[in-house]
N, CA, C and O of each residue as an XYZ file, in Angstrom:
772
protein
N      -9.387     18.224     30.265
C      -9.259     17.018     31.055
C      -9.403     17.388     32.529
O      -8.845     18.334     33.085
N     -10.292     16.439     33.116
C     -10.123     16.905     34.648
C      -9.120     16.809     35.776
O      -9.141     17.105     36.971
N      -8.232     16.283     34.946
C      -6.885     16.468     36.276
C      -6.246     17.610     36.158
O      -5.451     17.933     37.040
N      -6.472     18.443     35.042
C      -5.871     19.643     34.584
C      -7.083     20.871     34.603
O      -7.133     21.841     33.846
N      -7.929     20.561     35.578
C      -9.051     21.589     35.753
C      -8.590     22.536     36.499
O      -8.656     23.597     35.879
N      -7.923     22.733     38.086
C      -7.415     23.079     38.397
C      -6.404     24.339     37.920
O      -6.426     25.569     37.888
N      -5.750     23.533     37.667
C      -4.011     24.241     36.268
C      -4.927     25.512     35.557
O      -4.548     26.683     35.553
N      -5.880     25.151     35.114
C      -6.878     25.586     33.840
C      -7.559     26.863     34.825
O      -7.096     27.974     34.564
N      -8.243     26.831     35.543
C      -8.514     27.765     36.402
C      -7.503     28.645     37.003
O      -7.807     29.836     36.925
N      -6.484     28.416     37.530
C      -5.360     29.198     37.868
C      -4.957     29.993     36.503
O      -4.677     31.184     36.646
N      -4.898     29.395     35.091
C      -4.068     30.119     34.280
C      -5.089     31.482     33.706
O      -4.761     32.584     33.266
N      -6.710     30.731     33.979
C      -7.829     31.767     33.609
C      -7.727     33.230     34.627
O      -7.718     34.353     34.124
N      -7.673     33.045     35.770
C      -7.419     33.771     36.897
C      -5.929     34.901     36.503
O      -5.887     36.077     36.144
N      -5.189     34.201     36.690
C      -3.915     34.974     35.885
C      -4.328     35.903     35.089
O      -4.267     37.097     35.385
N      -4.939     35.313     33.641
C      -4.809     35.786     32.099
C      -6.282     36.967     32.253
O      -6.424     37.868     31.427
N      -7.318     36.758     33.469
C      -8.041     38.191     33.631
C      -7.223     39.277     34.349
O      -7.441     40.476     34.178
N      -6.272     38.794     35.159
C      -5.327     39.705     36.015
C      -4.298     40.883     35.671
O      -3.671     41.726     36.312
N      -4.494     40.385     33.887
C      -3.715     40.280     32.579
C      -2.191     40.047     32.883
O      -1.466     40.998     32.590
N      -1.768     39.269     33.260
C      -0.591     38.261     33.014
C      -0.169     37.119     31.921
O      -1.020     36.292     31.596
N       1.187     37.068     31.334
C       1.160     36.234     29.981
C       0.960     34.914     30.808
O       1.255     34.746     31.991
N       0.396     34.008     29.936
C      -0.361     32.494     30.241
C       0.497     31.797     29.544
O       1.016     30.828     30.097
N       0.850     32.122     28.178
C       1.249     31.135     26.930
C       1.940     30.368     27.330
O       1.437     29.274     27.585
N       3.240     30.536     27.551
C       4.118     29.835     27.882
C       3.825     28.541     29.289
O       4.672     27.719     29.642
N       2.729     28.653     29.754
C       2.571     27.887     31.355
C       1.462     26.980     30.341
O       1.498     25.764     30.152
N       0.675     27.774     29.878
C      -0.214     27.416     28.549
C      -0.102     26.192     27.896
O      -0.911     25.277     28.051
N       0.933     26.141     27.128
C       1.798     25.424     25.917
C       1.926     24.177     26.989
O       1.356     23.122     26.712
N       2.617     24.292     28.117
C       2.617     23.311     29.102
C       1.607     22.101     29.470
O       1.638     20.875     29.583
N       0.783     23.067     29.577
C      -0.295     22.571     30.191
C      -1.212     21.751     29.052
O      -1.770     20.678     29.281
N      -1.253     22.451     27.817
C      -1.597     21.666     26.344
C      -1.053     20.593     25.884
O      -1.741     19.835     25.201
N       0.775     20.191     26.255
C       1.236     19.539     25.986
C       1.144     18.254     26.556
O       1.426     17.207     25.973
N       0.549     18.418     28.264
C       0.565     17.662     29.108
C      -0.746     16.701     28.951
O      -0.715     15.495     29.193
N      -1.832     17.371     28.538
C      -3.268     17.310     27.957
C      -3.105     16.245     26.589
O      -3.912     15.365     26.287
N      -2.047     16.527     25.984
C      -2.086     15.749     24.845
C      -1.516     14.619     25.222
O      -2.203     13.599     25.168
N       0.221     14.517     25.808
C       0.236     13.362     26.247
C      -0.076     12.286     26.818
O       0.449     11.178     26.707
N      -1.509     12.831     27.840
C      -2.178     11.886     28.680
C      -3.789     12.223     27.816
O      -4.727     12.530     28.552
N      -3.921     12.188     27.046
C      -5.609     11.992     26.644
C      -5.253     10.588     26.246
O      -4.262      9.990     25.828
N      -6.630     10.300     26.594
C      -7.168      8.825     26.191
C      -7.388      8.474     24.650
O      -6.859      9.336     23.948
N      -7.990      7.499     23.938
C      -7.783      7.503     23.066
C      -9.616      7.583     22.980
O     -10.424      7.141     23.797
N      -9.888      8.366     21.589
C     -11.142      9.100     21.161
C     -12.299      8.031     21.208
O     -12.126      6.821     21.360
N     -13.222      8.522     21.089
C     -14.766      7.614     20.779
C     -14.942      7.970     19.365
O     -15.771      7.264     18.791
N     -14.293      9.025     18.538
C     -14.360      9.141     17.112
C     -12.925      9.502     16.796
O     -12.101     10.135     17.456
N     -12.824      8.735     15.205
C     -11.665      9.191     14.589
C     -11.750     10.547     13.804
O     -12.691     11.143     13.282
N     -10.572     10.775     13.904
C      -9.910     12.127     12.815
C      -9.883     11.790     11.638
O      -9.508     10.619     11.698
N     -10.088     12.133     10.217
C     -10.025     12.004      8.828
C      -8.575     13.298      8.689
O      -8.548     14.515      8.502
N      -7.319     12.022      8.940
C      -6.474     13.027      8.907
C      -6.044     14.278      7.878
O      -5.529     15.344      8.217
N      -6.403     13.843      6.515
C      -6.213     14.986      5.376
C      -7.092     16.367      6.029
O      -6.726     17.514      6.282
N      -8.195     15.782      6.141
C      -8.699     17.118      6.812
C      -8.636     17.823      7.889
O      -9.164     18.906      8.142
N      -8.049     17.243      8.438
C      -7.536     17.671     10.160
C      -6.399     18.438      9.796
O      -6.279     19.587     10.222
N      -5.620     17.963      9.112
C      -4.072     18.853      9.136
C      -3.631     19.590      8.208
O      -2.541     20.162      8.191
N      -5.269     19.624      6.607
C      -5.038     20.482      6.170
C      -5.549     22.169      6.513
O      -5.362     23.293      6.047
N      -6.322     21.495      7.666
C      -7.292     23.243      8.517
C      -6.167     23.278      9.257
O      -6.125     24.407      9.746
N      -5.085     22.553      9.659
C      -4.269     23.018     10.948
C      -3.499     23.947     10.093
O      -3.466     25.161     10.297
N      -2.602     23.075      8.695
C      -1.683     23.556      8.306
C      -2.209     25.199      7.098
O      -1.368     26.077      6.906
N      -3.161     25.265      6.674
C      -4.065     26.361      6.876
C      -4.139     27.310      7.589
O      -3.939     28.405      7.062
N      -4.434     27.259      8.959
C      -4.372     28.062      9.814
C      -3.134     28.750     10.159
O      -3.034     29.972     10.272
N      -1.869     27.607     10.376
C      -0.391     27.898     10.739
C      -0.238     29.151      9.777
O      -0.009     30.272     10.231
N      -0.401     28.855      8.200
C       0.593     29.652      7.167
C      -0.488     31.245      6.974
O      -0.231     32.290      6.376
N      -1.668     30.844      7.728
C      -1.840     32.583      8.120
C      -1.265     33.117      9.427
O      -0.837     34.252      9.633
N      -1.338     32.052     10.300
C      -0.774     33.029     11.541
C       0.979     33.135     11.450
O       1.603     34.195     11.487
N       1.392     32.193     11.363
C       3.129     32.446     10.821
C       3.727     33.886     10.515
O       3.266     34.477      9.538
N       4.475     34.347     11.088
C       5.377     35.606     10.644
C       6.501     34.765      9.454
O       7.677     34.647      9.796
N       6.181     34.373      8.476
C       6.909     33.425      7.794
C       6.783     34.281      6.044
O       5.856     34.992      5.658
N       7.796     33.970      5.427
C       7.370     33.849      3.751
C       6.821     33.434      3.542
O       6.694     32.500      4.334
N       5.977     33.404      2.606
C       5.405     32.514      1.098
C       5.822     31.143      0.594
O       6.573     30.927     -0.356
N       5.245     30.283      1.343
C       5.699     29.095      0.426
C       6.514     28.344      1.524
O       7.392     27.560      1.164
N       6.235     28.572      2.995
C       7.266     27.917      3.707
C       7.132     26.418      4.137
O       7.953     25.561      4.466
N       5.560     26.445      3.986
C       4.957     25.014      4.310
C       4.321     24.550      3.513
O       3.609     25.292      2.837
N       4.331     23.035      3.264
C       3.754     22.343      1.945
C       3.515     21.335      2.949
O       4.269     20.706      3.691
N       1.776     21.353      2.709
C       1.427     20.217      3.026
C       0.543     19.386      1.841
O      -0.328     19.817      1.085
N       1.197     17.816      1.997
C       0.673     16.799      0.961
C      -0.096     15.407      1.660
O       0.206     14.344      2.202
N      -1.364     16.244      1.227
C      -2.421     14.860      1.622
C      -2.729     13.272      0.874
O      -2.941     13.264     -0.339
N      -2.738     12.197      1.505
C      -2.607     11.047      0.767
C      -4.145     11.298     -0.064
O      -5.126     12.024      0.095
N      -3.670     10.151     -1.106
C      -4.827     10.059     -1.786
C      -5.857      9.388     -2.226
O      -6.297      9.115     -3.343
N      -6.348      9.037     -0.490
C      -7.587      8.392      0.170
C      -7.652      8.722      1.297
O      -6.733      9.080      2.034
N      -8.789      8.623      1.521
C      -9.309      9.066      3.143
C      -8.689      8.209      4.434
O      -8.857      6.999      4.585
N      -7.883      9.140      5.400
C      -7.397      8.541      6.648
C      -8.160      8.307      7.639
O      -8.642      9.427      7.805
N      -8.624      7.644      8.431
C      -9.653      7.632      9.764
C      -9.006      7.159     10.920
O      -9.239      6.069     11.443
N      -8.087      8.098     11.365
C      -7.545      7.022     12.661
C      -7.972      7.759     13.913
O      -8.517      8.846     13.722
N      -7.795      7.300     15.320
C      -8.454      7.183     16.424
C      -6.822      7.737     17.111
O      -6.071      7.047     17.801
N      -6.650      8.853     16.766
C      -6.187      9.961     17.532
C      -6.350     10.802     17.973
O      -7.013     11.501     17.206
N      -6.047     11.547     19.324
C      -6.823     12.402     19.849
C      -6.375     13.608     19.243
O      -5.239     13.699     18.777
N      -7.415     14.785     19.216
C      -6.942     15.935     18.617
C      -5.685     16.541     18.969
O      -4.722     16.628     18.207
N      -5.751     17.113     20.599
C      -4.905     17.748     21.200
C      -3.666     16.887     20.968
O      -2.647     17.446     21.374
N      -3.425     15.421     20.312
C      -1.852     15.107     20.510
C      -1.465     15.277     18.878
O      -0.361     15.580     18.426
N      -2.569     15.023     18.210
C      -1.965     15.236     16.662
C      -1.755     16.734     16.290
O      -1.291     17.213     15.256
N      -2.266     17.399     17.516
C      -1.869     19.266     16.896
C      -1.101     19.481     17.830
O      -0.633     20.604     17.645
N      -0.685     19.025     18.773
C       0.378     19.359     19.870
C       1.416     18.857     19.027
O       2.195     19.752     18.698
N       1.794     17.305     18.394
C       3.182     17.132     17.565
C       3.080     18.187     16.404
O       3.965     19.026     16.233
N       2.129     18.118     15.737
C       2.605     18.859     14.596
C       3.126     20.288     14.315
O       3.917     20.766     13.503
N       2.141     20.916     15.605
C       2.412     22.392     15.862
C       4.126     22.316     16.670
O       5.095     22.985     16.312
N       4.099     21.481     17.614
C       5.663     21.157     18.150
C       6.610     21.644     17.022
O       7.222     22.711     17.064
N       6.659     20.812     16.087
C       6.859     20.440     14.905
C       7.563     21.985     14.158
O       8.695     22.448     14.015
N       6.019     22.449     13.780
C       6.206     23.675     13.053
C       7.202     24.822     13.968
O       8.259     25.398     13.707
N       6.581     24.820     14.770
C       7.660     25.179     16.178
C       9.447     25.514     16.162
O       9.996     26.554     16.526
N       9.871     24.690     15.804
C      11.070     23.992     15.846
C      11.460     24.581     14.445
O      12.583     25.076     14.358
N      10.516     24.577     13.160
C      11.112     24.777     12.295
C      10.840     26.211     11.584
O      11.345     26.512     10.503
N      10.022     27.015     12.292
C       9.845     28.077     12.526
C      11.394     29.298     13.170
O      11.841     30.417     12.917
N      11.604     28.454     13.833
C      12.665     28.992     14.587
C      14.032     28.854     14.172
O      15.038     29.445     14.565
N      13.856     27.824     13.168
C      14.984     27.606     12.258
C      14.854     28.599     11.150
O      15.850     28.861     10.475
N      13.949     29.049     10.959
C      13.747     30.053      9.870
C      14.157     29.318      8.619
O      14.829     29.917      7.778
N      13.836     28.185      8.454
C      13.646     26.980      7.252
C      11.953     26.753      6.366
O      10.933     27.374      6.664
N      12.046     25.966      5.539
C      10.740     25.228      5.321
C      10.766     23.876      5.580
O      11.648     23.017      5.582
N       8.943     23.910      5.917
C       8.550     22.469      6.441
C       7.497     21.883      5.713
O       6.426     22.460      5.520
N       7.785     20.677      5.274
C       6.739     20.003      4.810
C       5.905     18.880      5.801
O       6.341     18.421      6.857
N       4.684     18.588      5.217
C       4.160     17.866      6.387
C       3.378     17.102      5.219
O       2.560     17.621      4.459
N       3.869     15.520      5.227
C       3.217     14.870      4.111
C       2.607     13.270      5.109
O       3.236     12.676      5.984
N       1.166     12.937      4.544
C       0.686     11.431      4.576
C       0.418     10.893      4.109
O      -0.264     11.411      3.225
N       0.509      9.369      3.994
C       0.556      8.304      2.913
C      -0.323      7.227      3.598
O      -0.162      7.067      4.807
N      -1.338      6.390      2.869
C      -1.800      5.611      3.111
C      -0.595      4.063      3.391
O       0.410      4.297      2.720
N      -0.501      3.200      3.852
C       0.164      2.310      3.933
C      -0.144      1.172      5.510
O       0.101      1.386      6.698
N      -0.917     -0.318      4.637
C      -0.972     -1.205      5.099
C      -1.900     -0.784      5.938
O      -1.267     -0.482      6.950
N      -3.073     -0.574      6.136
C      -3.545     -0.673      7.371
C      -3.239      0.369      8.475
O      -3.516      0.141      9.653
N      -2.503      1.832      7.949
C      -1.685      2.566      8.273
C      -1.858      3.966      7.882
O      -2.001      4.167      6.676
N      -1.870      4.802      8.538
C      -1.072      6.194      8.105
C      -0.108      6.661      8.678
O       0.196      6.826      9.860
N       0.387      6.877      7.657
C       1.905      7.516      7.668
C       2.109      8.915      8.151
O       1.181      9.538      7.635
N       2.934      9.875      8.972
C       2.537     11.343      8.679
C       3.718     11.157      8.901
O       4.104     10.243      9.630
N       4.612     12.106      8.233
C       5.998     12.490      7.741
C       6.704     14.252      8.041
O       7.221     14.945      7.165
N       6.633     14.406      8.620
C       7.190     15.832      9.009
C       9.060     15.838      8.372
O       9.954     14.992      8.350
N       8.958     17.032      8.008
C      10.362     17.275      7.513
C      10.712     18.733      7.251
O      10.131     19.298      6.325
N      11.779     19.522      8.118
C      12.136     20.518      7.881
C      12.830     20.736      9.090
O      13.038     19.730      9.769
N      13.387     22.228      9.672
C      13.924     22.782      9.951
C      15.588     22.093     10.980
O      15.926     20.931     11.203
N      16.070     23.043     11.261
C      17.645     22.421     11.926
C      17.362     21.692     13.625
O      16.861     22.060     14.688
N      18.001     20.521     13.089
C      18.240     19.954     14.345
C      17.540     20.285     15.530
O      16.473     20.059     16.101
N      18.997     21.156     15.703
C      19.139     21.524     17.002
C      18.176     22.800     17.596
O      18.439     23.387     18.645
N      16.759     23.184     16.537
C      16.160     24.280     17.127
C      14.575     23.526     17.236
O      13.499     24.118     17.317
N      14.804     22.088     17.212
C      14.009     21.246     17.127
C      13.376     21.227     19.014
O      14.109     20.871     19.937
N      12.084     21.635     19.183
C      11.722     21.737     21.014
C      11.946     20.472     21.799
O      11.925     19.392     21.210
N      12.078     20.517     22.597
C      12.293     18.904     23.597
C      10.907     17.803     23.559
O      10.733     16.591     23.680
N      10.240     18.774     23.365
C       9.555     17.990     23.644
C       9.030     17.039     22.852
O       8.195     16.301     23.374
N       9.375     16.831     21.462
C       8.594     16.761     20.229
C       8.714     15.142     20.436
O       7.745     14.394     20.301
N      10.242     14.628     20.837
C       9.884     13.074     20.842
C       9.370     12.273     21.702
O       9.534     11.087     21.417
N       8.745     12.506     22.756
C       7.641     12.331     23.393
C       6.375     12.771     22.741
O       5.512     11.952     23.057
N       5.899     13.660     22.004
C       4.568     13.861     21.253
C       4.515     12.880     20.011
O       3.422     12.459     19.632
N       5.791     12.482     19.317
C       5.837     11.483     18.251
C       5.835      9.881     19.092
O       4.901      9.147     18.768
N       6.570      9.475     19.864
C       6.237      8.136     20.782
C       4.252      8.120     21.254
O       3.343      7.291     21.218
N       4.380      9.225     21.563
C       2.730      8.779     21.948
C       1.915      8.638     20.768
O       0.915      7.938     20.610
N       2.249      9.080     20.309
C       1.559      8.938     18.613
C       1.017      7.789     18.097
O      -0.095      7.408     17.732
N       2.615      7.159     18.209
C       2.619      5.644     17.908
C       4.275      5.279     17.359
O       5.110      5.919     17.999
N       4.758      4.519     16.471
C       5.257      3.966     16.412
C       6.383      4.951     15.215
O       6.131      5.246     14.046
N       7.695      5.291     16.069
C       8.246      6.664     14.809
C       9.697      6.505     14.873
O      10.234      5.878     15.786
N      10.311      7.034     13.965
C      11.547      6.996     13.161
C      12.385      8.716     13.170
O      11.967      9.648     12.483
N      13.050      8.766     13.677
C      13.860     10.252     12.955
C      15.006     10.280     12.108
O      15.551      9.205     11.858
N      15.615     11.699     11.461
C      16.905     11.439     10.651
C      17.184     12.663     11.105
O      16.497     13.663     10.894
N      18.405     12.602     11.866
C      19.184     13.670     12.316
C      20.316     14.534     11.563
O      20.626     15.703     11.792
N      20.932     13.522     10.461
C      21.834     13.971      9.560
C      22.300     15.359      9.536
O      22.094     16.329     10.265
N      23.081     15.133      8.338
C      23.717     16.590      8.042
C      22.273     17.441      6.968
O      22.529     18.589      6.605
N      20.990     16.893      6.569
C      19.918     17.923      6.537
C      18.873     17.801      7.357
O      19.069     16.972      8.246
N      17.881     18.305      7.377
C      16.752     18.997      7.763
C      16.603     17.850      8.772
O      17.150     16.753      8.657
N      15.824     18.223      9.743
C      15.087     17.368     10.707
C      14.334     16.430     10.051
O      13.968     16.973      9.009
N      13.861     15.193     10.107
C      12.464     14.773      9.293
C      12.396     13.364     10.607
O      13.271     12.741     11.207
N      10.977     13.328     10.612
C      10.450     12.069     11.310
C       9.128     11.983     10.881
O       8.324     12.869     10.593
N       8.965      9.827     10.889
C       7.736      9.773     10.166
C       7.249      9.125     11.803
O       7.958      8.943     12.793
N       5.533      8.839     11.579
C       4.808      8.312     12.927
C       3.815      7.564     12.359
O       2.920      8.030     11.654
N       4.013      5.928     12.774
C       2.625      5.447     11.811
C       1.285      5.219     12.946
O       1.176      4.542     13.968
N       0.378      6.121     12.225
C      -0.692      5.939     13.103
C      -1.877      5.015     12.704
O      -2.504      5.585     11.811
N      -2.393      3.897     12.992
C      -3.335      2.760     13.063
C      -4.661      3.497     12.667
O      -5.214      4.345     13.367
N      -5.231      2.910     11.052
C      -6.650      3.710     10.811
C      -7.951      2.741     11.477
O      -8.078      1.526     11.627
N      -8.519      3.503     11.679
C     -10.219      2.999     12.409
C     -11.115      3.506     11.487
O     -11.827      4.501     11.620
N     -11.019      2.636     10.393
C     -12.106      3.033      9.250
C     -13.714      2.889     10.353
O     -14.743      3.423      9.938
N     -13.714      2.412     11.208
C     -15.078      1.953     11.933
C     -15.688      2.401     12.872
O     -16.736      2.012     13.389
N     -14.821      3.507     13.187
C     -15.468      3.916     14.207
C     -15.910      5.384     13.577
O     -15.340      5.636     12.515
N     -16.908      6.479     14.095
C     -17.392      7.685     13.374
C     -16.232      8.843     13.455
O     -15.296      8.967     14.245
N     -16.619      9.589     12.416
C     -15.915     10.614     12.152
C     -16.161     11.928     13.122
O     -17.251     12.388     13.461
N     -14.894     12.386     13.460
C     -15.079     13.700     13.860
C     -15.183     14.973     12.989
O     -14.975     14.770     11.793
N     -15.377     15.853     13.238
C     -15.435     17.003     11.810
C     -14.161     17.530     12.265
O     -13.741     17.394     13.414
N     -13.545     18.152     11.299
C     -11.839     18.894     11.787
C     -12.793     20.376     12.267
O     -13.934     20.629     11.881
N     -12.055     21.109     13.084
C     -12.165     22.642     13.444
C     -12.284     23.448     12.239
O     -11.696     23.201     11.186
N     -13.165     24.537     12.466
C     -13.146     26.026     11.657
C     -11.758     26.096     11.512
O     -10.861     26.019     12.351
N     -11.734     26.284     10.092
C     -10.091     26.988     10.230
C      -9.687     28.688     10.938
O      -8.573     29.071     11.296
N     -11.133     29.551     10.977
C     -11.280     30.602     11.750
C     -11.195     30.966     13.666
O     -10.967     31.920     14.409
N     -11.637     29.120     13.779
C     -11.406     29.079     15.432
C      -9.995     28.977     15.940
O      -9.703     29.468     17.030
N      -8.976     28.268     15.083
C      -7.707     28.219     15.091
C      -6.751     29.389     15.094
O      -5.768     29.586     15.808
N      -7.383     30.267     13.926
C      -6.689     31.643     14.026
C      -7.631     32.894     14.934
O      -7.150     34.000     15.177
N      -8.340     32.683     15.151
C      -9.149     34.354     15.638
C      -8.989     33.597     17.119
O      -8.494     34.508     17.783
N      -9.110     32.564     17.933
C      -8.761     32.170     19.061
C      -7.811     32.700     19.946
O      -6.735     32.121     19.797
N      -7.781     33.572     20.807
C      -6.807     33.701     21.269
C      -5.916     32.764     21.659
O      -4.810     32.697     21.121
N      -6.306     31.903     22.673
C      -6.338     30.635     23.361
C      -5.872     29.322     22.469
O      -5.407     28.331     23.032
N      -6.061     29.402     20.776
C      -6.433     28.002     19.875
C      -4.802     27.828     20.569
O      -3.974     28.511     21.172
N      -5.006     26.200     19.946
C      -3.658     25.082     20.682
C      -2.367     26.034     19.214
O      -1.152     26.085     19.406
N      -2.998     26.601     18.010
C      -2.093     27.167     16.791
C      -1.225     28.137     18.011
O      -0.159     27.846     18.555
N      -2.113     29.413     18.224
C      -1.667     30.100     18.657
C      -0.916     30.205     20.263
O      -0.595     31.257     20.817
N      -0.746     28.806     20.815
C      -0.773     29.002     22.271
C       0.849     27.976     21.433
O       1.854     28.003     22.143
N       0.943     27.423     20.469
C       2.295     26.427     20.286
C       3.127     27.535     19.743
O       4.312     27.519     20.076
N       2.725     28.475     18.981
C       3.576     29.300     17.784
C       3.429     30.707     18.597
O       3.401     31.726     17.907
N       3.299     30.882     20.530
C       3.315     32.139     20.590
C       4.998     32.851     20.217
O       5.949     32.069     20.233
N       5.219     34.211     19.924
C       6.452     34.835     19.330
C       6.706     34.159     18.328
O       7.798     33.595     18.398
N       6.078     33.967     17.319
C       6.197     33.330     15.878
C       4.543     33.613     14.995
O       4.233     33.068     13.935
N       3.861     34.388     15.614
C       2.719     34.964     14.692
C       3.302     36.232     14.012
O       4.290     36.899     14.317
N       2.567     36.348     13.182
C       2.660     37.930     12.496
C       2.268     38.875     13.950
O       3.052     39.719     14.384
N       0.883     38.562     14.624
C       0.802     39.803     15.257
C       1.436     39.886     16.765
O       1.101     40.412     17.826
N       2.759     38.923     16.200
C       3.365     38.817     17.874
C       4.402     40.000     17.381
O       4.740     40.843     18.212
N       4.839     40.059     16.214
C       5.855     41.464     15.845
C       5.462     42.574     15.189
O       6.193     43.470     14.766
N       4.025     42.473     15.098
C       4.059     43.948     14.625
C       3.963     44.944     15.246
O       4.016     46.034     14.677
């Protein structure tokens, strides 16, 4: 985005200087997501978040089996921008990463609607920022209770407008830079080995 060209050049400058970026990074991604406009093509969400959630459970310093993701069963097309549907979700994983829990990440067709449902890790290791990435989303719900975190976000489908293709699931992980690796830095495998 060009108000963040600037930001973007300073952090490039830095990161040849070799100074850590991530963290100013993550910022600056987050800020990108909250203020993008809304797309000239929609996302086919099953496929968007099954290359994200793909990508996550290789880069993850995590067990086997920590994330389950469940795609509805029909095609989603809604008119969300990339950077905010992988900025919440990675938020997301984030939070429940750090809980050292499992997370599921499920969507449902409904009314004119998709549903995306996040559910897992504790409360309180949940990032600040996440309910601002779910409000911009659209229209969302949380349960704070005595289990797991969970919040759903219904996002408005645009069967009509064209499709975007989801990302390589290889650009996500071999990226230094991808939005995976810049949300989940100190939570990859090769951040501890």
């Amino acid at each position: 985005m060009p108000v963040f060209g600037p930001t973007r050049a300073a952090l490039a400058a830095a990161a040849a200087r070799g100074a850590d970026i991530l963290p100013s990074l993550r910022l600056v991604l987050t800020a990108e997501a909250l203020t993008a406009p809304p797309p000239s093509r929609a996302l086919e969400l099953n496929a968007e978040l099954d290359v994200l959630c793909a990508a996550v459970r290789e880069l993850a310093d995590c067990r086997a089996g920590w994330l389950y993701f469940c795609p509805a069963y029909a095609p989603l097309p809604a008119a969300v921008p990339r950077a905010l549907l992988h900025g919440t979700v990675l938020t997301f994983l984030r939070g429940v990463l750090r809980s050292e829990r499992r997370a599921a990440v499920r969507l449902a067709a409904q009314q004119g609607a998709a549903v995306l449902a996040l559910q897992g890790g504790d409360p309180a290791r949940m990032p600040g920022d996440l309910p601002a990435l779910l409000h911009r989303c659209g229209a969302y719900v949380t349960a704070t209770g005595s289990g797991p975190w969970a919040a759903a976000v219904r996002l408005p489908l645009s069967p009509a407008l064209p499709l975007r293709e989801p990302p390589a699931p290889a650009d996500l992980v071999l990226d230094r830079y991808s939005a995976a690796k810049v949300y989940l830095d100190g939570l990859c495998v090769e951040d501890v080995e």
